[in-house]
C-alpha positions as a Markdown table, in Angstrom:
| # | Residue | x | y | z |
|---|---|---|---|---|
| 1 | Unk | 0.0 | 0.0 | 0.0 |
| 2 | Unk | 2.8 | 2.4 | 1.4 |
| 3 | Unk | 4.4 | 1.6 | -2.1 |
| 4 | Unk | 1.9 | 2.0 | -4.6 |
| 5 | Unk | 1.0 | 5.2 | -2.4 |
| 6 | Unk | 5.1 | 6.2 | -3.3 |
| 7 | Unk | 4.8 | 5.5 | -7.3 |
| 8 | Unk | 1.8 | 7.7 | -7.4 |
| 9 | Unk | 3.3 | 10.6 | -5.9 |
| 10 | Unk | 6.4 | 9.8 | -8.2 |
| 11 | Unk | 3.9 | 9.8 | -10.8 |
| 12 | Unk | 2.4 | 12.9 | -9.9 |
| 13 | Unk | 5.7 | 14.8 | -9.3 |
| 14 | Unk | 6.8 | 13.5 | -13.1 |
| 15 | Unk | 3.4 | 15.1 | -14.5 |
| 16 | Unk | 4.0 | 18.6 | -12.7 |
| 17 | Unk | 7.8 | 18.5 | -13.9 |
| 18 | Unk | 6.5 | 17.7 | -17.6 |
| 19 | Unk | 3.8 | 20.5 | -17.6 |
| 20 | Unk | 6.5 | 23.0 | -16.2 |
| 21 | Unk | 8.9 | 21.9 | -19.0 |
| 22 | Unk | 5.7 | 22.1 | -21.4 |
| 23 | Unk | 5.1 | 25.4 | -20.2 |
| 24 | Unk | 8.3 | 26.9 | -20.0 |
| 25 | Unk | 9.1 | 25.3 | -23.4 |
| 26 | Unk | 6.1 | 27.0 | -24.6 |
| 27 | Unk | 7.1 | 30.2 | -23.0 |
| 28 | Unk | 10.9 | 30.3 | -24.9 |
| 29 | Unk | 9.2 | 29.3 | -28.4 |
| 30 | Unk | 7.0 | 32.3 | -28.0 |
| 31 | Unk | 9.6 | 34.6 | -27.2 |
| 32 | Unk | 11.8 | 33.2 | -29.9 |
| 33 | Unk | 8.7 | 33.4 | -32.4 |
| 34 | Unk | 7.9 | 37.1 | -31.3 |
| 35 | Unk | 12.2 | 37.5 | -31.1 |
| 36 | Unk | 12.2 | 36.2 | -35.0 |
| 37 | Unk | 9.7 | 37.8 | -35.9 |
| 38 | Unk | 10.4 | 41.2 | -34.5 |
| 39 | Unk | 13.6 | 40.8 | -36.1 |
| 40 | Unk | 12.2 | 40.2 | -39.3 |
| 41 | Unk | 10.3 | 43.3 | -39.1 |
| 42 | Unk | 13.1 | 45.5 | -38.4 |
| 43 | Unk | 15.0 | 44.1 | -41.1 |
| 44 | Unk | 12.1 | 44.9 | -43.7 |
| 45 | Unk | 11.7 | 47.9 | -41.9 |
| 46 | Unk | 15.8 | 48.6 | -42.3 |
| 47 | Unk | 15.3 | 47.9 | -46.1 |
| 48 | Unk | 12.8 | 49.9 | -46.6 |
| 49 | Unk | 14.5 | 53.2 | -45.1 |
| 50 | Unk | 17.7 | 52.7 | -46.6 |
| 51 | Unk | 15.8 | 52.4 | -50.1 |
| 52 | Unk | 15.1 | 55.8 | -49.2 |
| 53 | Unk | 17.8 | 57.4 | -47.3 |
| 54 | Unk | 20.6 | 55.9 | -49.9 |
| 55 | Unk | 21.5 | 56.5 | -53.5 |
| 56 | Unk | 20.1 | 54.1 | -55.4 |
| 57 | Unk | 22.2 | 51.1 | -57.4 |
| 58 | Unk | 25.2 | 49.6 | -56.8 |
| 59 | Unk | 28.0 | 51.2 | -55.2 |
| 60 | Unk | 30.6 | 52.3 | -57.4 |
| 61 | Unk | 34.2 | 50.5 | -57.1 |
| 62 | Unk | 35.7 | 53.4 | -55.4 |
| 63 | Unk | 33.5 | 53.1 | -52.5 |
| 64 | Unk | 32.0 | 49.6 | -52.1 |
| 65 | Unk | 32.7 | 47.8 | -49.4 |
| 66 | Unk | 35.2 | 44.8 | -49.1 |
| 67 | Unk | 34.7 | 42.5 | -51.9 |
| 68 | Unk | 35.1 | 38.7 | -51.8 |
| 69 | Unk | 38.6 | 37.0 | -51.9 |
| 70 | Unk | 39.4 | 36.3 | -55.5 |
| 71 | Unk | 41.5 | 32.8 | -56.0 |
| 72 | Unk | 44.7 | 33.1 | -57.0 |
| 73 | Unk | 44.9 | 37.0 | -56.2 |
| 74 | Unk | 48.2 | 38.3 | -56.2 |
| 75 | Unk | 50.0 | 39.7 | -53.3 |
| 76 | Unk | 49.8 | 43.2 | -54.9 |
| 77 | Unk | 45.8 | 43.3 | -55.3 |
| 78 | Unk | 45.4 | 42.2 | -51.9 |
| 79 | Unk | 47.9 | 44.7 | -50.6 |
| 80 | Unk | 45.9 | 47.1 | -52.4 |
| 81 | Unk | 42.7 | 46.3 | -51.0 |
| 82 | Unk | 44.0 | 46.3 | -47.9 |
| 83 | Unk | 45.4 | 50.0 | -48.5 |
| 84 | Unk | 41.7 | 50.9 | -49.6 |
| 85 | Unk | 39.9 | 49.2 | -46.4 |
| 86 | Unk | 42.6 | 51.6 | -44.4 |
| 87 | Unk | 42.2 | 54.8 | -46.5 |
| 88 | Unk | 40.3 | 57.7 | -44.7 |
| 89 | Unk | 36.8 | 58.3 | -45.2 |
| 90 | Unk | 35.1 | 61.8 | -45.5 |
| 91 | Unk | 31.4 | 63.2 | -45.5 |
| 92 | Unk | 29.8 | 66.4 | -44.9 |
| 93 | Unk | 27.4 | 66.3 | -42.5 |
| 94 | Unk | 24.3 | 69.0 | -42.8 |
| 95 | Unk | 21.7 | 69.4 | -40.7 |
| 96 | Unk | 18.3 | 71.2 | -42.5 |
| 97 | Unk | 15.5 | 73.0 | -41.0 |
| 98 | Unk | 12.2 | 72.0 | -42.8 |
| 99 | Unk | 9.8 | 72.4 | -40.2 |
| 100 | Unk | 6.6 | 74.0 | -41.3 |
| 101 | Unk | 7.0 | 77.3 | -39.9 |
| 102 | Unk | 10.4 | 78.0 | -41.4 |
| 103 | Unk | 9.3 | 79.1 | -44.2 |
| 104 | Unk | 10.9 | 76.3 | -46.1 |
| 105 | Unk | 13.8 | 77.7 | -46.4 |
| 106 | Unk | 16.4 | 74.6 | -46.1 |
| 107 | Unk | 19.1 | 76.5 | -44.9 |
| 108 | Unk | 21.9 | 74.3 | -43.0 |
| 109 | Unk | 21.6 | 74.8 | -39.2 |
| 110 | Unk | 23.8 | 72.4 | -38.9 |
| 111 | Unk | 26.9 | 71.7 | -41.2 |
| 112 | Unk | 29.9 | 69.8 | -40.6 |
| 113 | Unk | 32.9 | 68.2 | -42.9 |
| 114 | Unk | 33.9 | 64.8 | -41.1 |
| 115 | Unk | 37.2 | 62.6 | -41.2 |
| 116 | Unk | 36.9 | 59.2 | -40.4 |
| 117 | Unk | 40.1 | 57.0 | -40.3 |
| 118 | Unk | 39.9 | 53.6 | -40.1 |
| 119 | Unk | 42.7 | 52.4 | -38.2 |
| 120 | Unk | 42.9 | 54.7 | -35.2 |
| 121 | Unk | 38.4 | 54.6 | -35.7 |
| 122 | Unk | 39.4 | 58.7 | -34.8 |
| 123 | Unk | 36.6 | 60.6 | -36.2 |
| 124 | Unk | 37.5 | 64.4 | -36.7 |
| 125 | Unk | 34.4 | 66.7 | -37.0 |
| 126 | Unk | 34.6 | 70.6 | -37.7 |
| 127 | Unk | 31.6 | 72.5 | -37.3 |
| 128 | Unk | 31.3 | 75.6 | -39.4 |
| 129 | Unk | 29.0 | 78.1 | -38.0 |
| 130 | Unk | 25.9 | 78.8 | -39.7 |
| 131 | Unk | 26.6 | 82.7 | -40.3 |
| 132 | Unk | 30.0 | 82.5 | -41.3 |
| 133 | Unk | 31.1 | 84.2 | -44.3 |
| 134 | Unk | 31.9 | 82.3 | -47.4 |
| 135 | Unk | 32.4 | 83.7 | -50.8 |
| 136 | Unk | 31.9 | 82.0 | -54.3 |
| 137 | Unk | 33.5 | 83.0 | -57.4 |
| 138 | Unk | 30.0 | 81.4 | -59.1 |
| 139 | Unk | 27.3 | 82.6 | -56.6 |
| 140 | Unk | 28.9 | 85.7 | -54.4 |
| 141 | Unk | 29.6 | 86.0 | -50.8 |
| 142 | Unk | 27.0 | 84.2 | -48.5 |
| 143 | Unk | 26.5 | 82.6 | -44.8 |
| 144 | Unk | 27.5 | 79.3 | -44.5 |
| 145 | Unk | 23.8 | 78.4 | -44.2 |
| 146 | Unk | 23.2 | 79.2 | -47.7 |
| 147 | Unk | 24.9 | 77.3 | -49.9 |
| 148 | Unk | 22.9 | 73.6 | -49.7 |
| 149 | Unk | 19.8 | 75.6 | -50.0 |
| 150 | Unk | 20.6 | 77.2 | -53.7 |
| 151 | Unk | 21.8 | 74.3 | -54.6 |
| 152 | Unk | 18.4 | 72.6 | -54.0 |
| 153 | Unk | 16.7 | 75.1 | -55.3 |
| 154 | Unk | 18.5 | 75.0 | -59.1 |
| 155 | Unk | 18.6 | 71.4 | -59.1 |
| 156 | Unk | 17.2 | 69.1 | -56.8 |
| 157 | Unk | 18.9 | 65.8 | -58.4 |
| 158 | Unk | 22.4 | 67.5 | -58.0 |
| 159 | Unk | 21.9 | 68.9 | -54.4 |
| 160 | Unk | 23.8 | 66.4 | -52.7 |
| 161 | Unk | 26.5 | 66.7 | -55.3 |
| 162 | Unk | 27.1 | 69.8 | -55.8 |
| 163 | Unk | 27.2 | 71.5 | -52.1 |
| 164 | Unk | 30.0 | 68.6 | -51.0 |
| 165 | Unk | 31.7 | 69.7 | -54.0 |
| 166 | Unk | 31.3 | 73.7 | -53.5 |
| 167 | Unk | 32.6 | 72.3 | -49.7 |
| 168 | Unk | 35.0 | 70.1 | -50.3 |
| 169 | Unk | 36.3 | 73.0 | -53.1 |
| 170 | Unk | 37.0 | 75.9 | -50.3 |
| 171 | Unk | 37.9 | 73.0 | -47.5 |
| 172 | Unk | 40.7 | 72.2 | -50.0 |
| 173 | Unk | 39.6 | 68.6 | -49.5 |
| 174 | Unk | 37.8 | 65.9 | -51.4 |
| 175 | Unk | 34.9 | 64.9 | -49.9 |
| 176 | Unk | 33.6 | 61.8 | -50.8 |
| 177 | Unk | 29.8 | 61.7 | -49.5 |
| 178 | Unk | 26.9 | 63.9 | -48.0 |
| 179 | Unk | 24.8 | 63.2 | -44.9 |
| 180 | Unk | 21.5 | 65.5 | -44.6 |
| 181 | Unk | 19.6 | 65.4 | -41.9 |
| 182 | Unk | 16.1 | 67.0 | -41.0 |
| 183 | Unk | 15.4 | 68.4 | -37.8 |
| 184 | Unk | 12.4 | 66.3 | -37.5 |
| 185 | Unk | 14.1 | 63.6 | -37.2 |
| 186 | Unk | 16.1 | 64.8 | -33.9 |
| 187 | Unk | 13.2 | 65.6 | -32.2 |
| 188 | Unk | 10.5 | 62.8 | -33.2 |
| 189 | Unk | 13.5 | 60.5 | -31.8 |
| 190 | Unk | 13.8 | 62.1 | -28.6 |
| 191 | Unk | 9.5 | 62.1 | -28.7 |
| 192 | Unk | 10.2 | 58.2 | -29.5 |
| 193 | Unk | 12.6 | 57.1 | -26.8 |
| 194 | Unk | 10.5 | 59.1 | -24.1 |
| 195 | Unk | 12.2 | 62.6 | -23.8 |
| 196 | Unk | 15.8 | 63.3 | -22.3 |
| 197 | Unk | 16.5 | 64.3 | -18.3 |
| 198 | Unk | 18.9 | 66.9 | -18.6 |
| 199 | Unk | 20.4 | 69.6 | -16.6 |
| 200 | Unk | 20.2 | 73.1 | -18.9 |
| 201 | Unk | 22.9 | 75.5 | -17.3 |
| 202 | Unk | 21.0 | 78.8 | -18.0 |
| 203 | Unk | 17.9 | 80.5 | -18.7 |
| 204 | Unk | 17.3 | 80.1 | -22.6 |
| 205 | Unk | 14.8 | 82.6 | -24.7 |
| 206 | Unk | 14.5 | 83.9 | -28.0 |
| 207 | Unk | 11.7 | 84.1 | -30.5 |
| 208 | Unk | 11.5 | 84.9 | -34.3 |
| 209 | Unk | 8.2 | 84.6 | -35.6 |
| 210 | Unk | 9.4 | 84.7 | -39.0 |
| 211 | Unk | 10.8 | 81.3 | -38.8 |
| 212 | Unk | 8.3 | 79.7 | -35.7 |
| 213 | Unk | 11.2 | 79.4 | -33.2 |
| 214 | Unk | 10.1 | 79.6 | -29.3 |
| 215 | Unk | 12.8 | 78.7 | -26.9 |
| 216 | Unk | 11.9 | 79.0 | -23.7 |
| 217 | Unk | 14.0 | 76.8 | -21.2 |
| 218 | Unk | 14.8 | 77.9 | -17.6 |
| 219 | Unk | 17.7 | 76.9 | -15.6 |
| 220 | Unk | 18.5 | 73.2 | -14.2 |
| 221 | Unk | 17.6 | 69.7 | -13.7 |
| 222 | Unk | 14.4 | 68.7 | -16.1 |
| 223 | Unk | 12.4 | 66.5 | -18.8 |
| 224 | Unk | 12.7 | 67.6 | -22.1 |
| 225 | Unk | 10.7 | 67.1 | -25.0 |
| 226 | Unk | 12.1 | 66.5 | -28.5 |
| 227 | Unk | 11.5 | 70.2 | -29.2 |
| 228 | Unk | 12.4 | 71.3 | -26.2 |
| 229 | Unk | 15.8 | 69.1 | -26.8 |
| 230 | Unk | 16.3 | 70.6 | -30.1 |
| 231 | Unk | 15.7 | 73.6 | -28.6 |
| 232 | Unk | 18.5 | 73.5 | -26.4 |
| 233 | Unk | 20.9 | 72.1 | -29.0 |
| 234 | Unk | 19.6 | 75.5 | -31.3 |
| 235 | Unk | 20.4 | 77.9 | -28.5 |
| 236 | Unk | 22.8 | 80.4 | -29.6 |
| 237 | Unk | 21.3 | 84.1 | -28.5 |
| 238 | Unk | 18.5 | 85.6 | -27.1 |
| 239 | Unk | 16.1 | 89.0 | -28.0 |
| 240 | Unk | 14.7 | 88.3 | -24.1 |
| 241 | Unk | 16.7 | 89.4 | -21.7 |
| 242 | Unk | 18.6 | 85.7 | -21.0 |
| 243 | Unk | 22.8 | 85.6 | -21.5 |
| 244 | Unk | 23.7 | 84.4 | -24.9 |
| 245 | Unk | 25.4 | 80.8 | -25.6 |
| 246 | Unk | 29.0 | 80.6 | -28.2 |
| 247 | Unk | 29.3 | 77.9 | -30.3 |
| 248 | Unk | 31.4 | 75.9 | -28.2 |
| 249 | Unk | 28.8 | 75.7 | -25.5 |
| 250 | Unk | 26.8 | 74.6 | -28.1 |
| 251 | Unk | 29.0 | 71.9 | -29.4 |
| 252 | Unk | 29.1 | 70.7 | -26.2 |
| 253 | Unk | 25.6 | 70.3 | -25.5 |
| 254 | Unk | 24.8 | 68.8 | -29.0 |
| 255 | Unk | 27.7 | 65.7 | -27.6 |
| 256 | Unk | 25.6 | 65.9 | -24.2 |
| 257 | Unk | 22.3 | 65.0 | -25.8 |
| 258 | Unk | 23.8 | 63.1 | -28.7 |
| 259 | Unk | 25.2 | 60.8 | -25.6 |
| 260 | Unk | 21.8 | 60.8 | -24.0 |
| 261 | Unk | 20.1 | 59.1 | -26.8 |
| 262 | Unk | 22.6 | 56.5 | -28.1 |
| 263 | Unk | 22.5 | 55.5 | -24.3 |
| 264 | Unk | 18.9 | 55.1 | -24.6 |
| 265 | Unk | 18.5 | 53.5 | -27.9 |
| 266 | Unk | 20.9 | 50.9 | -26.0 |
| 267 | Unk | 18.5 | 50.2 | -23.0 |
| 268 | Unk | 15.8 | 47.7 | -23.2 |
| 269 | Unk | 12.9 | 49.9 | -23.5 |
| 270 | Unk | 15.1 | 51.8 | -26.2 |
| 271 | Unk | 15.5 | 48.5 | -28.1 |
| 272 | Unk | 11.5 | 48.4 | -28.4 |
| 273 | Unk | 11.5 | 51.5 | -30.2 |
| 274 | Unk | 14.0 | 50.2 | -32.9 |
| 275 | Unk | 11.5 | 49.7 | -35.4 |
| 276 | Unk | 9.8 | 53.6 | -34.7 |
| 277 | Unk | 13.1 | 55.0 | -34.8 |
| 278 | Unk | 14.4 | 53.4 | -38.3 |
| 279 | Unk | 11.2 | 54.7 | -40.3 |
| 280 | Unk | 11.8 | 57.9 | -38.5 |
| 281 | Unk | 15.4 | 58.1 | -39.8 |
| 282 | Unk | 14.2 | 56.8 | -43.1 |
| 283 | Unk | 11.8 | 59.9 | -43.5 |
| 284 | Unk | 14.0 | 62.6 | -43.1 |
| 285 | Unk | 17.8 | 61.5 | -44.0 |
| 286 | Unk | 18.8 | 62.0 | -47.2 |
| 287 | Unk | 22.5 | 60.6 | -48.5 |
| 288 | Unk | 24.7 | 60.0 | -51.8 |
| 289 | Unk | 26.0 | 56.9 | -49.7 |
| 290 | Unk | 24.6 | 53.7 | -51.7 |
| 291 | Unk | 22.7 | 51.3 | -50.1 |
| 292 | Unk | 25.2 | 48.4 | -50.5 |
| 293 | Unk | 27.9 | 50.5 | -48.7 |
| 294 | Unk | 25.0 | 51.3 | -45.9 |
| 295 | Unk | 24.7 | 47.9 | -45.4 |
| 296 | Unk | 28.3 | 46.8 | -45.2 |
| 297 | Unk | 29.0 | 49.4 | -42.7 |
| 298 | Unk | 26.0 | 48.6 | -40.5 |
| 299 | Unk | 27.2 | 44.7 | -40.5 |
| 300 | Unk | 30.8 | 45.9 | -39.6 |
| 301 | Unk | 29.8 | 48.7 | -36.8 |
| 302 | Unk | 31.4 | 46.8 | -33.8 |
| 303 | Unk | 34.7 | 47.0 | -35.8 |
| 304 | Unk | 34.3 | 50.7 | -37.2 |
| 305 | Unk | 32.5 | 52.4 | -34.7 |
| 306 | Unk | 34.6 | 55.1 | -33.4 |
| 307 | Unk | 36.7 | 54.8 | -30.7 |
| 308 | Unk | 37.5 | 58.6 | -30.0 |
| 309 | Unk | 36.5 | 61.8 | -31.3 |
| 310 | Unk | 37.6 | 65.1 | -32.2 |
| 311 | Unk | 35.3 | 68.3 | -32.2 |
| 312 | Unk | 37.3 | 71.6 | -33.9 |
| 313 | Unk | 35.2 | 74.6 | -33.3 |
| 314 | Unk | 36.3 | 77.6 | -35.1 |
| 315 | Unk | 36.6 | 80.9 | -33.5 |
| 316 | Unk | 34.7 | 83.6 | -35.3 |
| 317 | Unk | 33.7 | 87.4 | -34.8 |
| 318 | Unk | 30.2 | 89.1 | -35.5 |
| 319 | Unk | 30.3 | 92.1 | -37.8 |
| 320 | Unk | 26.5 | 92.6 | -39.1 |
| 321 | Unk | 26.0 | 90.5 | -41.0 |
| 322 | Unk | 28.3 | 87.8 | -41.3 |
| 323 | Unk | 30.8 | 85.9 | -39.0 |
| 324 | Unk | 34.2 | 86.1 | -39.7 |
| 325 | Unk | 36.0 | 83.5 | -38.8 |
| 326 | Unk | 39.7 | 83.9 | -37.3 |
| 327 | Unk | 42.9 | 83.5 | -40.1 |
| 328 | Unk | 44.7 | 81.6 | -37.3 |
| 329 | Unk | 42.5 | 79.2 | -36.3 |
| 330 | Unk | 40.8 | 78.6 | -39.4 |
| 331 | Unk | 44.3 | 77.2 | -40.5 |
| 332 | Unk | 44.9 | 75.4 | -37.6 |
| 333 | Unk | 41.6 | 73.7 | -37.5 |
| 334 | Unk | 41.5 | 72.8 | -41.2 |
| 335 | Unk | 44.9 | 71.7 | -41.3 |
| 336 | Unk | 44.0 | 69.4 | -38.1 |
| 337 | Unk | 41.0 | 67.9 | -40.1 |
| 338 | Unk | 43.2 | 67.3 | -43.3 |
| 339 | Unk | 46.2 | 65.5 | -41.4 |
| 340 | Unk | 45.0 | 61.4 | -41.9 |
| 341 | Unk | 44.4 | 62.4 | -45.7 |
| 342 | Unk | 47.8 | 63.2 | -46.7 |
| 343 | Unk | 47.4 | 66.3 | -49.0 |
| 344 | Unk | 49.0 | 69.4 | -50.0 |
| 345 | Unk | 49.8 | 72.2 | -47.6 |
| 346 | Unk | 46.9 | 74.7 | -47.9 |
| 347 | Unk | 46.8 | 77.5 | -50.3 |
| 348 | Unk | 46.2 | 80.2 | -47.6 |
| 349 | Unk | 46.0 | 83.1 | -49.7 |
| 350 | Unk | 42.7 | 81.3 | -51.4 |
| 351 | Unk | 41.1 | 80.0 | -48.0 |
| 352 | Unk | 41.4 | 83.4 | -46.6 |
| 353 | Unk | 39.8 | 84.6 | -49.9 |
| 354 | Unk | 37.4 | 81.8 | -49.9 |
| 355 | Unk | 36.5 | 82.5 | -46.4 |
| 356 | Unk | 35.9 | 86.5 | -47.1 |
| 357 | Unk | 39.0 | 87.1 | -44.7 |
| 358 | Unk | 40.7 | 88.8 | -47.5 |
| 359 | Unk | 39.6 | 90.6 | -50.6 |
């Protein structure tokens, strides 16, 4: 009796372990299902936005990425390869203002020529302020701002094109691609992942109707919105009454929040929004970077994301109505950003024409 009392309780004890296996078994298979099929999403989703961020085709030769081992390939072509995996890559980064009260107006808020070397992964950035003066043979003297904006306006399938050429021409520099970015984008992201906690260091206010712009942030510790973030990125002086920001203290908070989101889109709940965020990018980034090369350096970002940074801010002065940047520095700086690609000493009697420095 005390036996067969035993081998039912064994029995019993099997069943319960069985169902638990069952169930967590069950449990795994859906998360695997839901994992696979999430993933699936954000790679149709990832298609998708890179059909429209990129140029579209093949990339050319010069700028594809690694291609298969050939058998039998000399030592030569393979040395060569290798020199072209290791040769410095650089983009101009622009960064438009499309919103609908801005008249539509395109100019670059935001524009930046960028050196990326592969072998250090040092990425060398040098932002350009918006208002500095810059003066073409072709179109006249101008803001920095300006320049993306005509081009877009004479020829929308040459856009891209011809402002990294105009850039790369004063820069003294090839550049090789063009990254433009909408506004939008920032601040739908921030919207996406929840807002950003940060700490704003002083009262920020100014208002131009002409363009919709209302920043009004007040000092420390607080929630912002995605306007209210792009806001405080924008911030550079103020018609009421609050102390103006340079554009190194703005360089500094654009890392800050730039920081604040790659943290978050690395966070659990950050990894949910995935999908969101990569038809928001989609919608509003615009590049001459084809798709193939997209791809290949998306596979390969644990081996070339960058592993330090460089930010050269140039010094400038305001005589209305231009910037002027300073002859000094604006050697110093450029020559710092041309370094990795092993070119010519500048021609300093053209960039100080170039820049409207000298007649």
């Amino acid at each position: 009796m005390e036996e067969r009392s035993k081998r039912r309780k064994a029995q019993r004890s099997k069943k319960r372990t069985r169902k638990t296996l069952l169930s967590v078994s069950a449990v795994l298979g859906t998360c695997l299902i839901a994992g696979a099929v999430y993933a699936g999403t954000l790679y149709f989703k990832a298609e998708r936005a890179l059909d429209r961020i990129s140029a579209s085709g093949t990339a050319p030769a010069e700028t594809a990425g690694p291609a298969s081992p050939v058998p039998g390939a000399s030592a030569d072509a393979e040395a060569a390869e290798e020199k072209d995996e290791n040769k410095p890559l650089t983009f101009l980064l622009a960064g438009v203002d499309n919103r609908s009260g801005s008249g539509g107006t395109l100019n670059t808020d935001v524009l930046m020529p960028v050196v990326y070397e592969p072998v250090t992964r040092k990425l060398s950035i040098l932002s350009i302020p918006r208002d500095l003066k810059i003066t073409s043979s072709e179109i006249g003297s101008h803001k920095a701002n300006y320049y993306y904006a005509y081009y877009y306006a004479h020829n929308k399938d040459e856009d891209l094109s011809k402002t990294k050429e105009f850039y790369g021409s004063i820069l003294q520099m090839d550049i090789e691609h063009m990254i433009l970015i909408n506004f939008a984008a920032f601040s739908s992201i921030v919207d996406e992942l929840g807002g950003l906690d940060i700490n704003v260091p002083m009262d920020m206010r100014y208002v131009d109707n002409a363009d919709g712009t209302n920043i009004n942030l007040k000092k420390g510790m607080q929630h912002l919105s995605g306007k209210e973030a792009l806001d405080f990125v924008r911030y550079r002086k103020s018609n009421r009454g609050t102390a103006e920001s340079s554009d190194f203290s703005r360089n500094e908070r654009q890392q800050e929040v730039l920081n604040l989101i790659l943290n978050k889109l690395d966070s659990v709940s950050g990894i949910a929004k995935w999908g969101e965020i990569i038809d928001i990018l989609g919608d509003n980034i615009r590049t001459d970077i084809s798709k193939d090369q997209l791809k290949s350096w998306i596979l390969n970002y644990n081996s070339m994301k960058p592993g330090s940074s460089e930010l050269l801010t140039l010094e400038s002065e305001w005589k209305s109505p231009y910037a002027y940047a300073n002859e000094a520095d604006l050697v110093e700086k450029l020559q710092n950003l041309r370094t990795p690609l092993g070119l010519p000493a500048l021609d300093t009697q053209e960039l100080l024409r170039d820049f409207g420095i000298t007649e």
